[in-house]
C-alpha positions as a Python dict, from the first residue, in 0.01 Angstrom:
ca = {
    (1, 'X'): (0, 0, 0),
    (2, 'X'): (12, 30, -388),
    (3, 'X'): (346, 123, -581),
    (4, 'X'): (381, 232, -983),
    (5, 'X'): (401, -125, -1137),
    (6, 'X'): (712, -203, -1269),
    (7, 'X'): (795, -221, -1688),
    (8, 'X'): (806, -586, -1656),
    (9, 'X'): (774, -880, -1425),
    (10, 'X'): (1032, -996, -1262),
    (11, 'X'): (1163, -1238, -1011),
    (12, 'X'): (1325, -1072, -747),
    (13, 'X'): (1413, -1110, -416),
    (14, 'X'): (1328, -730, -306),
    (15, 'X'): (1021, -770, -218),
    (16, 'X'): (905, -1118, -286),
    (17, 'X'): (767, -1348, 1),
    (18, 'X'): (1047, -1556, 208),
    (19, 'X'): (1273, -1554, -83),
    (20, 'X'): (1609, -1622, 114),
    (21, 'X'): (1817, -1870, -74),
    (22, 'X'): (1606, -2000, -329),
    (23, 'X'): (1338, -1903, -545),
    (24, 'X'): (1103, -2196, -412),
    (25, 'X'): (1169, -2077, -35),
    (26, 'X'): (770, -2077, 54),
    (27, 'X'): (643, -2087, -226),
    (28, 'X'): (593, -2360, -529),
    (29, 'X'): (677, -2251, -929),
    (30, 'X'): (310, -2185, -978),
    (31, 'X'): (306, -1901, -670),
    (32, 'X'): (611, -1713, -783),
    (33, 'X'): (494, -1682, -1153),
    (34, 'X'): (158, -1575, -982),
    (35, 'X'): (389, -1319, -764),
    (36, 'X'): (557, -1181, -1009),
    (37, 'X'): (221, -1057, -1192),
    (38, 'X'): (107, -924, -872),
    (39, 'X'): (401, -705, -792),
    (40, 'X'): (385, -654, -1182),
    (41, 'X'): (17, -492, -1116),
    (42, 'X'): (201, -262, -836),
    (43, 'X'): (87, -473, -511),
    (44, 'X'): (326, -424, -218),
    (45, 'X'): (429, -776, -46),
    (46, 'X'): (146, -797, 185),
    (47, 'X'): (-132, -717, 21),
    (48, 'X'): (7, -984, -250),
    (49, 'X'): (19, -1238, 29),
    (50, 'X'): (-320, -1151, 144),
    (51, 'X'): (-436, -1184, -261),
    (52, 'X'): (-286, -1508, -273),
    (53, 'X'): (-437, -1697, 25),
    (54, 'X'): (-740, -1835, 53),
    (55, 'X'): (-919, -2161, 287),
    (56, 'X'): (-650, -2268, 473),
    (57, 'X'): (-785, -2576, 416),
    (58, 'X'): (-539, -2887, 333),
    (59, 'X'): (-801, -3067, 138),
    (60, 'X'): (-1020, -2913, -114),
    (61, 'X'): (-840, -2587, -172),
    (62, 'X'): (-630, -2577, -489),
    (63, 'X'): (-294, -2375, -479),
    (64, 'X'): (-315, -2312, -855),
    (65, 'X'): (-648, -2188, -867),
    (66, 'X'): (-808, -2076, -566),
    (67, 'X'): (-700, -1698, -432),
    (68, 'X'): (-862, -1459, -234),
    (69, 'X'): (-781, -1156, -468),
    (70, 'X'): (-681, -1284, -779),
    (71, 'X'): (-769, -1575, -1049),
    (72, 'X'): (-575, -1744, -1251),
    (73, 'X'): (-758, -1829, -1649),
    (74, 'X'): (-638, -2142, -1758),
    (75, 'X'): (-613, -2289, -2073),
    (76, 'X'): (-546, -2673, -2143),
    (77, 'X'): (-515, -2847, -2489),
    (78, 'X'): (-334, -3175, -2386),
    (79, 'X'): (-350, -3321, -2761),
    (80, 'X'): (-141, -3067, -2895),
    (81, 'X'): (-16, -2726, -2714),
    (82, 'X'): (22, -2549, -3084),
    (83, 'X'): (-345, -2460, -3056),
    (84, 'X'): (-262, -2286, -2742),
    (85, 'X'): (32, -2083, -2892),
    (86, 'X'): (-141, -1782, -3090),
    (87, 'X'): (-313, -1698, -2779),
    (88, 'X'): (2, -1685, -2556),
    (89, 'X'): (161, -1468, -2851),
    (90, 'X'): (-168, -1221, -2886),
    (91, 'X'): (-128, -1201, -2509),
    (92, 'X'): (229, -1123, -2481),
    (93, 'X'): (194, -864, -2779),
    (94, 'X'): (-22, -697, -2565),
    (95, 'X'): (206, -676, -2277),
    (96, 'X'): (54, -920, -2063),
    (97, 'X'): (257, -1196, -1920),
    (98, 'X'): (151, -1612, -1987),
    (99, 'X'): (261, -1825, -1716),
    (100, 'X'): (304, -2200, -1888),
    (101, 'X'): (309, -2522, -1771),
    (102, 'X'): (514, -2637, -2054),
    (103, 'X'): (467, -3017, -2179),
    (104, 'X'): (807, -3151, -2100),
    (105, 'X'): (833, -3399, -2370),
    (106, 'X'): (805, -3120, -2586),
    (107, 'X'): (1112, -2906, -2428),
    (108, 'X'): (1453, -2874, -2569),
    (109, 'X'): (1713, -2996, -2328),
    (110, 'X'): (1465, -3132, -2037),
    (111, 'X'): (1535, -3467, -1839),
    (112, 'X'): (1168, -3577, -1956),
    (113, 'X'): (1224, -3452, -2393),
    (114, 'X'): (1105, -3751, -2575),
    (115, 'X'): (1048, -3959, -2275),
    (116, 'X'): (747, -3847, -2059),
    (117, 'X'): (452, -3603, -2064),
    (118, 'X'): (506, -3444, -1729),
    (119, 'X'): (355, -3109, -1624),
    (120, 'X'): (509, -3030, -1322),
    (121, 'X'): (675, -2716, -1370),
    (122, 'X'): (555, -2346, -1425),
    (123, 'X'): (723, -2058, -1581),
    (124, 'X'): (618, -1691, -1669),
    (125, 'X'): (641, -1600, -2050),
    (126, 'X'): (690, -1224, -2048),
    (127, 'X'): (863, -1121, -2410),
    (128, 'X'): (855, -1252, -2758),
    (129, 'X'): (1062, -1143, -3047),
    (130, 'X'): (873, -1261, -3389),
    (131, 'X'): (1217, -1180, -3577),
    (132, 'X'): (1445, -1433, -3348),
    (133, 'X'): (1086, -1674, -3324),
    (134, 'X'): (1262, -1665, -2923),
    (135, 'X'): (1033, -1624, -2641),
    (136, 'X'): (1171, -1468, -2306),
    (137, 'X'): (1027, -1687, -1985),
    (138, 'X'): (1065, -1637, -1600),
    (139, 'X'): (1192, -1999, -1479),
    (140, 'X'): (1230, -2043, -1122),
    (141, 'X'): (1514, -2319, -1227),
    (142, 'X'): (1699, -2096, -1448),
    (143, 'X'): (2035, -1851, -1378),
    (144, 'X'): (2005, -1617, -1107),
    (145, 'X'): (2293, -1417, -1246),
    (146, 'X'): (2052, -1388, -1586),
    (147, 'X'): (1786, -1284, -1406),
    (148, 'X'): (1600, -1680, -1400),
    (149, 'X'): (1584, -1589, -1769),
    (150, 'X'): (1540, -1883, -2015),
    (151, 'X'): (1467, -1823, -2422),
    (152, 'X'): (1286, -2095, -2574),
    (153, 'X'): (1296, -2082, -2972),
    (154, 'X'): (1000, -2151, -3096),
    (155, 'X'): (1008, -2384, -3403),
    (156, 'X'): (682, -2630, -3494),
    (157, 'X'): (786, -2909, -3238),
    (158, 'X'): (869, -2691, -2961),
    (159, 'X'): (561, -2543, -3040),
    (160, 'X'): (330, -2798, -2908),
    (161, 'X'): (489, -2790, -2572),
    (162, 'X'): (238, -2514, -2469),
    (163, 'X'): (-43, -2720, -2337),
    (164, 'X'): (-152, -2571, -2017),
    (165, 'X'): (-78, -2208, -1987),
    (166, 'X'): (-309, -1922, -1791),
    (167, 'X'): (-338, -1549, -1736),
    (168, 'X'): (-387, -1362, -1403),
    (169, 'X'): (-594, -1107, -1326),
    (170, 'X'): (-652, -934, -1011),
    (171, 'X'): (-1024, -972, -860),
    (172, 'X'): (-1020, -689, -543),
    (173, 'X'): (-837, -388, -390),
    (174, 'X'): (-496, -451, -198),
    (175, 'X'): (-614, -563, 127),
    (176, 'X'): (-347, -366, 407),
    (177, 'X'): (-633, -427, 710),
    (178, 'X'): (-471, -459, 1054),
    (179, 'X'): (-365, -828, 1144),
    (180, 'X'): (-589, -899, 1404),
    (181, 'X'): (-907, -794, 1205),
    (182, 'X'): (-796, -986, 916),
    (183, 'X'): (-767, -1325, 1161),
    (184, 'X'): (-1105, -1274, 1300),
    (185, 'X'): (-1271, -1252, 955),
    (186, 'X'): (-1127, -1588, 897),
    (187, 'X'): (-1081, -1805, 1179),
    (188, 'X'): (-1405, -1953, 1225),
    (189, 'X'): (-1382, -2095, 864),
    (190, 'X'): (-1055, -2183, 898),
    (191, 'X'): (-944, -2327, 1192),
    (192, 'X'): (-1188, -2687, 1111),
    (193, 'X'): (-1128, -2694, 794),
    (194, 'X'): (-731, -2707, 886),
    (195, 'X'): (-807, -2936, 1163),
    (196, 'X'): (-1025, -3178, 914),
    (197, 'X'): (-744, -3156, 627),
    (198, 'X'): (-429, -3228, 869),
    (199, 'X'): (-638, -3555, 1006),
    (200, 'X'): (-670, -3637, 667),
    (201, 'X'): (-332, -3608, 515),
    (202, 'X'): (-221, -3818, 810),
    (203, 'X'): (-435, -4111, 715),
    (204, 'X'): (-317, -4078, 311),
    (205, 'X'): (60, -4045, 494),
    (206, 'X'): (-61, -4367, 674),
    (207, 'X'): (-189, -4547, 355),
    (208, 'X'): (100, -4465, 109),
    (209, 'X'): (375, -4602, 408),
    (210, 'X'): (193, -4915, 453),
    (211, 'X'): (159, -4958, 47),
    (212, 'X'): (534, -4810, 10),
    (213, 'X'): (597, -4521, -269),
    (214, 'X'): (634, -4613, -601),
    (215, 'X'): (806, -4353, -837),
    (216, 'X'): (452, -4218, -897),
    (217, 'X'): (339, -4189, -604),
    (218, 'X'): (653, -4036, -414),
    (219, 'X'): (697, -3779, -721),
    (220, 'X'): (260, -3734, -646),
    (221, 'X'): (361, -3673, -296),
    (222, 'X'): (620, -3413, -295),
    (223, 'X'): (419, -3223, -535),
    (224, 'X'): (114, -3235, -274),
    (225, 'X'): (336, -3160, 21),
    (226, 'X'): (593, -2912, -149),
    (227, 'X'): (353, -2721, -384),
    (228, 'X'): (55, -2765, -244),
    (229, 'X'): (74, -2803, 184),
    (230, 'X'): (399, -2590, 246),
    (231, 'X'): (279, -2270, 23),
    (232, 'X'): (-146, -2325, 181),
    (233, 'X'): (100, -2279, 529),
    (234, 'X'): (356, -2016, 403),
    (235, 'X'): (114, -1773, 253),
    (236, 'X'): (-136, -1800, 578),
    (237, 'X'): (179, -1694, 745),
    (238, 'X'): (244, -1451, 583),
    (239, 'X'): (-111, -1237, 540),
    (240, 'X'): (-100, -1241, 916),
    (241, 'X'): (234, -1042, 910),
    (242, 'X'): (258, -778, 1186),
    (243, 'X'): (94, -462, 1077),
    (244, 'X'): (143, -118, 1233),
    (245, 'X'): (-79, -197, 1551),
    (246, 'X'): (92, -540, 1594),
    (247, 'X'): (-53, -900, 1614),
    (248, 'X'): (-241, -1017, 1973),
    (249, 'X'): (2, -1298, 2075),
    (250, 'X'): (-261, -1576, 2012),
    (251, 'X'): (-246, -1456, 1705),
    (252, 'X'): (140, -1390, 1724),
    (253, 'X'): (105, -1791, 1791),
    (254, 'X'): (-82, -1871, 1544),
    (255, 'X'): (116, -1712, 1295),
    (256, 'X'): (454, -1909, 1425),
    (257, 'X'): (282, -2236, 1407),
    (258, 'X'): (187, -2210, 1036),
    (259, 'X'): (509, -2076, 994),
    (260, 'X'): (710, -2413, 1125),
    (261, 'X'): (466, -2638, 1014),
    (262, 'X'): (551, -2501, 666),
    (263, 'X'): (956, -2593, 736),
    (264, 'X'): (844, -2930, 802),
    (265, 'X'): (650, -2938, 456),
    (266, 'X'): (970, -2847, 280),
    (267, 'X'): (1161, -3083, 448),
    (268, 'X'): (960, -3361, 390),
    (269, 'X'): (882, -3269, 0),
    (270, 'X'): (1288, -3161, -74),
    (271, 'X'): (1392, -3555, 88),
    (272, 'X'): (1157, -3668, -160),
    (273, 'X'): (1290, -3466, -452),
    (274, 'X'): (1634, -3579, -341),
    (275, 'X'): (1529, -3946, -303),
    (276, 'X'): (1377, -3962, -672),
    (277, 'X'): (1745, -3933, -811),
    (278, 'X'): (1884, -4240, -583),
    (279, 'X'): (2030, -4526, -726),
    (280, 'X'): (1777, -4709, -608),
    (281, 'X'): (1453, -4441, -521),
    (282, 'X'): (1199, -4737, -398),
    (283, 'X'): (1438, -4846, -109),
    (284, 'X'): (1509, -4504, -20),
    (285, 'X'): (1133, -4370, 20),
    (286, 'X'): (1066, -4551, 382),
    (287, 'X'): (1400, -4376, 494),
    (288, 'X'): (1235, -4020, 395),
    (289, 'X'): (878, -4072, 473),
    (290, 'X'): (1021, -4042, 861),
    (291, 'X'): (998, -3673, 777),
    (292, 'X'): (600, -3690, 756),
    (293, 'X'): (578, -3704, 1142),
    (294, 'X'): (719, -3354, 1210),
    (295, 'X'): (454, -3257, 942),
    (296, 'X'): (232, -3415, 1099),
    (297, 'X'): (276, -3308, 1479),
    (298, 'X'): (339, -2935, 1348),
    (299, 'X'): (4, -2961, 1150),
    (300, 'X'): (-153, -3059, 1529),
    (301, 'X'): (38, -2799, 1710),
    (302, 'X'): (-95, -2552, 1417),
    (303, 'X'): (-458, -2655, 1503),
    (304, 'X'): (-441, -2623, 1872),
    (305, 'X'): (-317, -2276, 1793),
    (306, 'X'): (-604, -2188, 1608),
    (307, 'X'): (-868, -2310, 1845),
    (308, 'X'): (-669, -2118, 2183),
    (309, 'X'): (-733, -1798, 1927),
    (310, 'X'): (-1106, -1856, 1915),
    (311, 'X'): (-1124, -2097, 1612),
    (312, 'X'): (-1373, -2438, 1691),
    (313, 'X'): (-1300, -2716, 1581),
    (314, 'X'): (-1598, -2851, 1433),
    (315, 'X'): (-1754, -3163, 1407),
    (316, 'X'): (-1575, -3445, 1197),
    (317, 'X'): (-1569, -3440, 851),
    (318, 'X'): (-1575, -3832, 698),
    (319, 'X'): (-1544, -3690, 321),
    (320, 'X'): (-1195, -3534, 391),
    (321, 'X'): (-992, -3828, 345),
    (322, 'X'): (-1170, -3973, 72),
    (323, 'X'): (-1171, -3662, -159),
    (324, 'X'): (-785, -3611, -69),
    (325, 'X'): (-739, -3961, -208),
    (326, 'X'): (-919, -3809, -531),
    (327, 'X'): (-684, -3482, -515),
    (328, 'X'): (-399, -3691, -497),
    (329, 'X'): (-514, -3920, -792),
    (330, 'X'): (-556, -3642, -1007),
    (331, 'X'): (-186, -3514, -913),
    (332, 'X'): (-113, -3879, -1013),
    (333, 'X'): (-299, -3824, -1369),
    (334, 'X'): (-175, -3502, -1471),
    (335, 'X'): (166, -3443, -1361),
    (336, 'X'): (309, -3763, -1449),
    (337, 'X'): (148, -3997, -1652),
    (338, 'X'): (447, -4196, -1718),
    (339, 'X'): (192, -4478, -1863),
    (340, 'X'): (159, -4260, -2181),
    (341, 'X'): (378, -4374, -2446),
    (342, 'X'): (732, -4240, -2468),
    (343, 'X'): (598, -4180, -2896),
    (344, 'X'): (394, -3893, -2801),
}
């Protein structure tokens, strides 16, 4: 299930998970840089969806970090990216991709230059030219027609926008193992810890209607839903793809139900996206949060599935809610900390 890597990575729809109109189908910016190395390494599409799932678990599982067959290394230097810069340029000499979560006060032509420290993007650095100072990066928001090519020139103020960047390595063999052993390993982990984290996101839903979004907390909240929930759903759905010998229809079931549930993510997190850019966003947010009960329901649906397959429940978990309110926080603090002065 191998295949000779390619020269370079790429973002392509031939072989890339769910990519039908857009490069964010399924997955969030983070993923597809992630994807893109994968496939780089020579990893056939299900064997990278199988490296790139993990505890299907809505909660404590991070969608940046934790894999089955890969890891990402990250490196952080909030007080000025520069620091970071040598290493991304030692790394790309070598022929090994950066993916960066560029600082976008720091980037030429952003909404956010000059104004806010927001790190809510990814992109893949693949190519530098030390001649032209221009480094070549994968953007998931860039022309299709260029290949989602952007070239940053790198001068001592764009310099510092590299604050959070990482390198991925694979950690295991390509797993190609027949669908229905590949559920069985995992659905007695799985199916409470889904159950547990869908209970739980319905009680922050609950907590952030009653309180009513704030710019914050909405732009918190489709980053949780669209880059966090939708992919945890669309990459489960996808490692249990039908192999040669076919999927058992509870399975088969189980397998559909992640699948919608991850439509109704997508829904929910786009409306929110699309809300933040209304005249008047605050007004608009009780219109969209409608969308969470699809979500919701789906997420429910999703668990029964997993228990008729031969998943339990489990007994209830009073931490869940509590440590998503800390996840969600933390989204809060580090993708948009719009507090921070606009002087940098």
């Amino acid at each position: 299930m191998t295949a000779v890597a390619r020269p370079e990575p790429a973002f392509d729809q031939r072989g890339a998970l769910g990519w039908n109109d857009r490069a964010l189908d399924g997955l969030n910016c983070v993923l597809r840089c992630v994807e893109a190395v994968l496939r780089f390494r020579g990893l056939e599409p299900l064997p990278v969806a199988r490296a790139l799932n993990g505890a299907l678990d809505p909660v404590g599982r991070d969608l940046a970090r934790d894999f089955d067959g890969c890891q990402v290394r990250y490196r952080t230097d909030f007080d000025d990216g520069a620091r970071n810069l040598p290493f991304v340029l030692d790394r790309l000499d070598a022929g090994e991709p950066v993916m960066v979560l560029p600082d976008r006060f720091h980037l030429p032509g952003d909404v956010y230059e000059g104004r806010y420290h927001f790190h809510d993007h990814a992109v893949l650095a693949t190519g530098w030219s030390p001649h032209r100072r221009e480094m070549t990066v994968l953007d998931t928001d860039a022309d299709a027609a260029d290949g989602f090519r952007r070239r940053w020139v790198i001068t001592d103020a764009t310099a510092r926008l590299f604050t959070w960047v990482g390198t991925v390595e694979t950690t295991g063999t390509p797993d190609d193992r027949s669908g229905a052993v590949y559920f069985a390993e995992r659905v007695g982990r799985d199916t409470p810890l889904l159950i547990a984290g869908a209970t739980a996101l319905g009680a922050l839903l609950d907590e952030l209607g009653a309180e009513g979004l704030g710019l914050v907390t909405a732009r918190a909240l489709h980053v949780l839903v669209l880059g966090d929930i939708q992919p945890l759903l669309f990459v489960y759905a996808n490692a249990l793809s039908v192999t040669e010998d076919g999927l058992p229809p509870a399975v088969a079931e189980v397998r559909s139900a992640a699948a919608a549930a991850r439509v109704c993510a997508k829904r929910l997190g786009l409306a929110l996206i699309a809300a933040h850019e209304n005249a008047d966003p605050a007004a608009t947010y009780p219109r969209v949060l409608v969308l969470a009960g699809p979500l919701r329901s789906a997420l429910d649906e999703l668990g029964a599935a997993l228990v008729a397959a031969g998943g339990t429940e489990g007994p209830r978990d009073p931490t869940a809610l509590p440590r998503l309110r800390t996840r969600f926080a933390h989204i809060e603090r580090t993708c948009f900390p719009i507090s921070e002065s606009a002087a940098g």
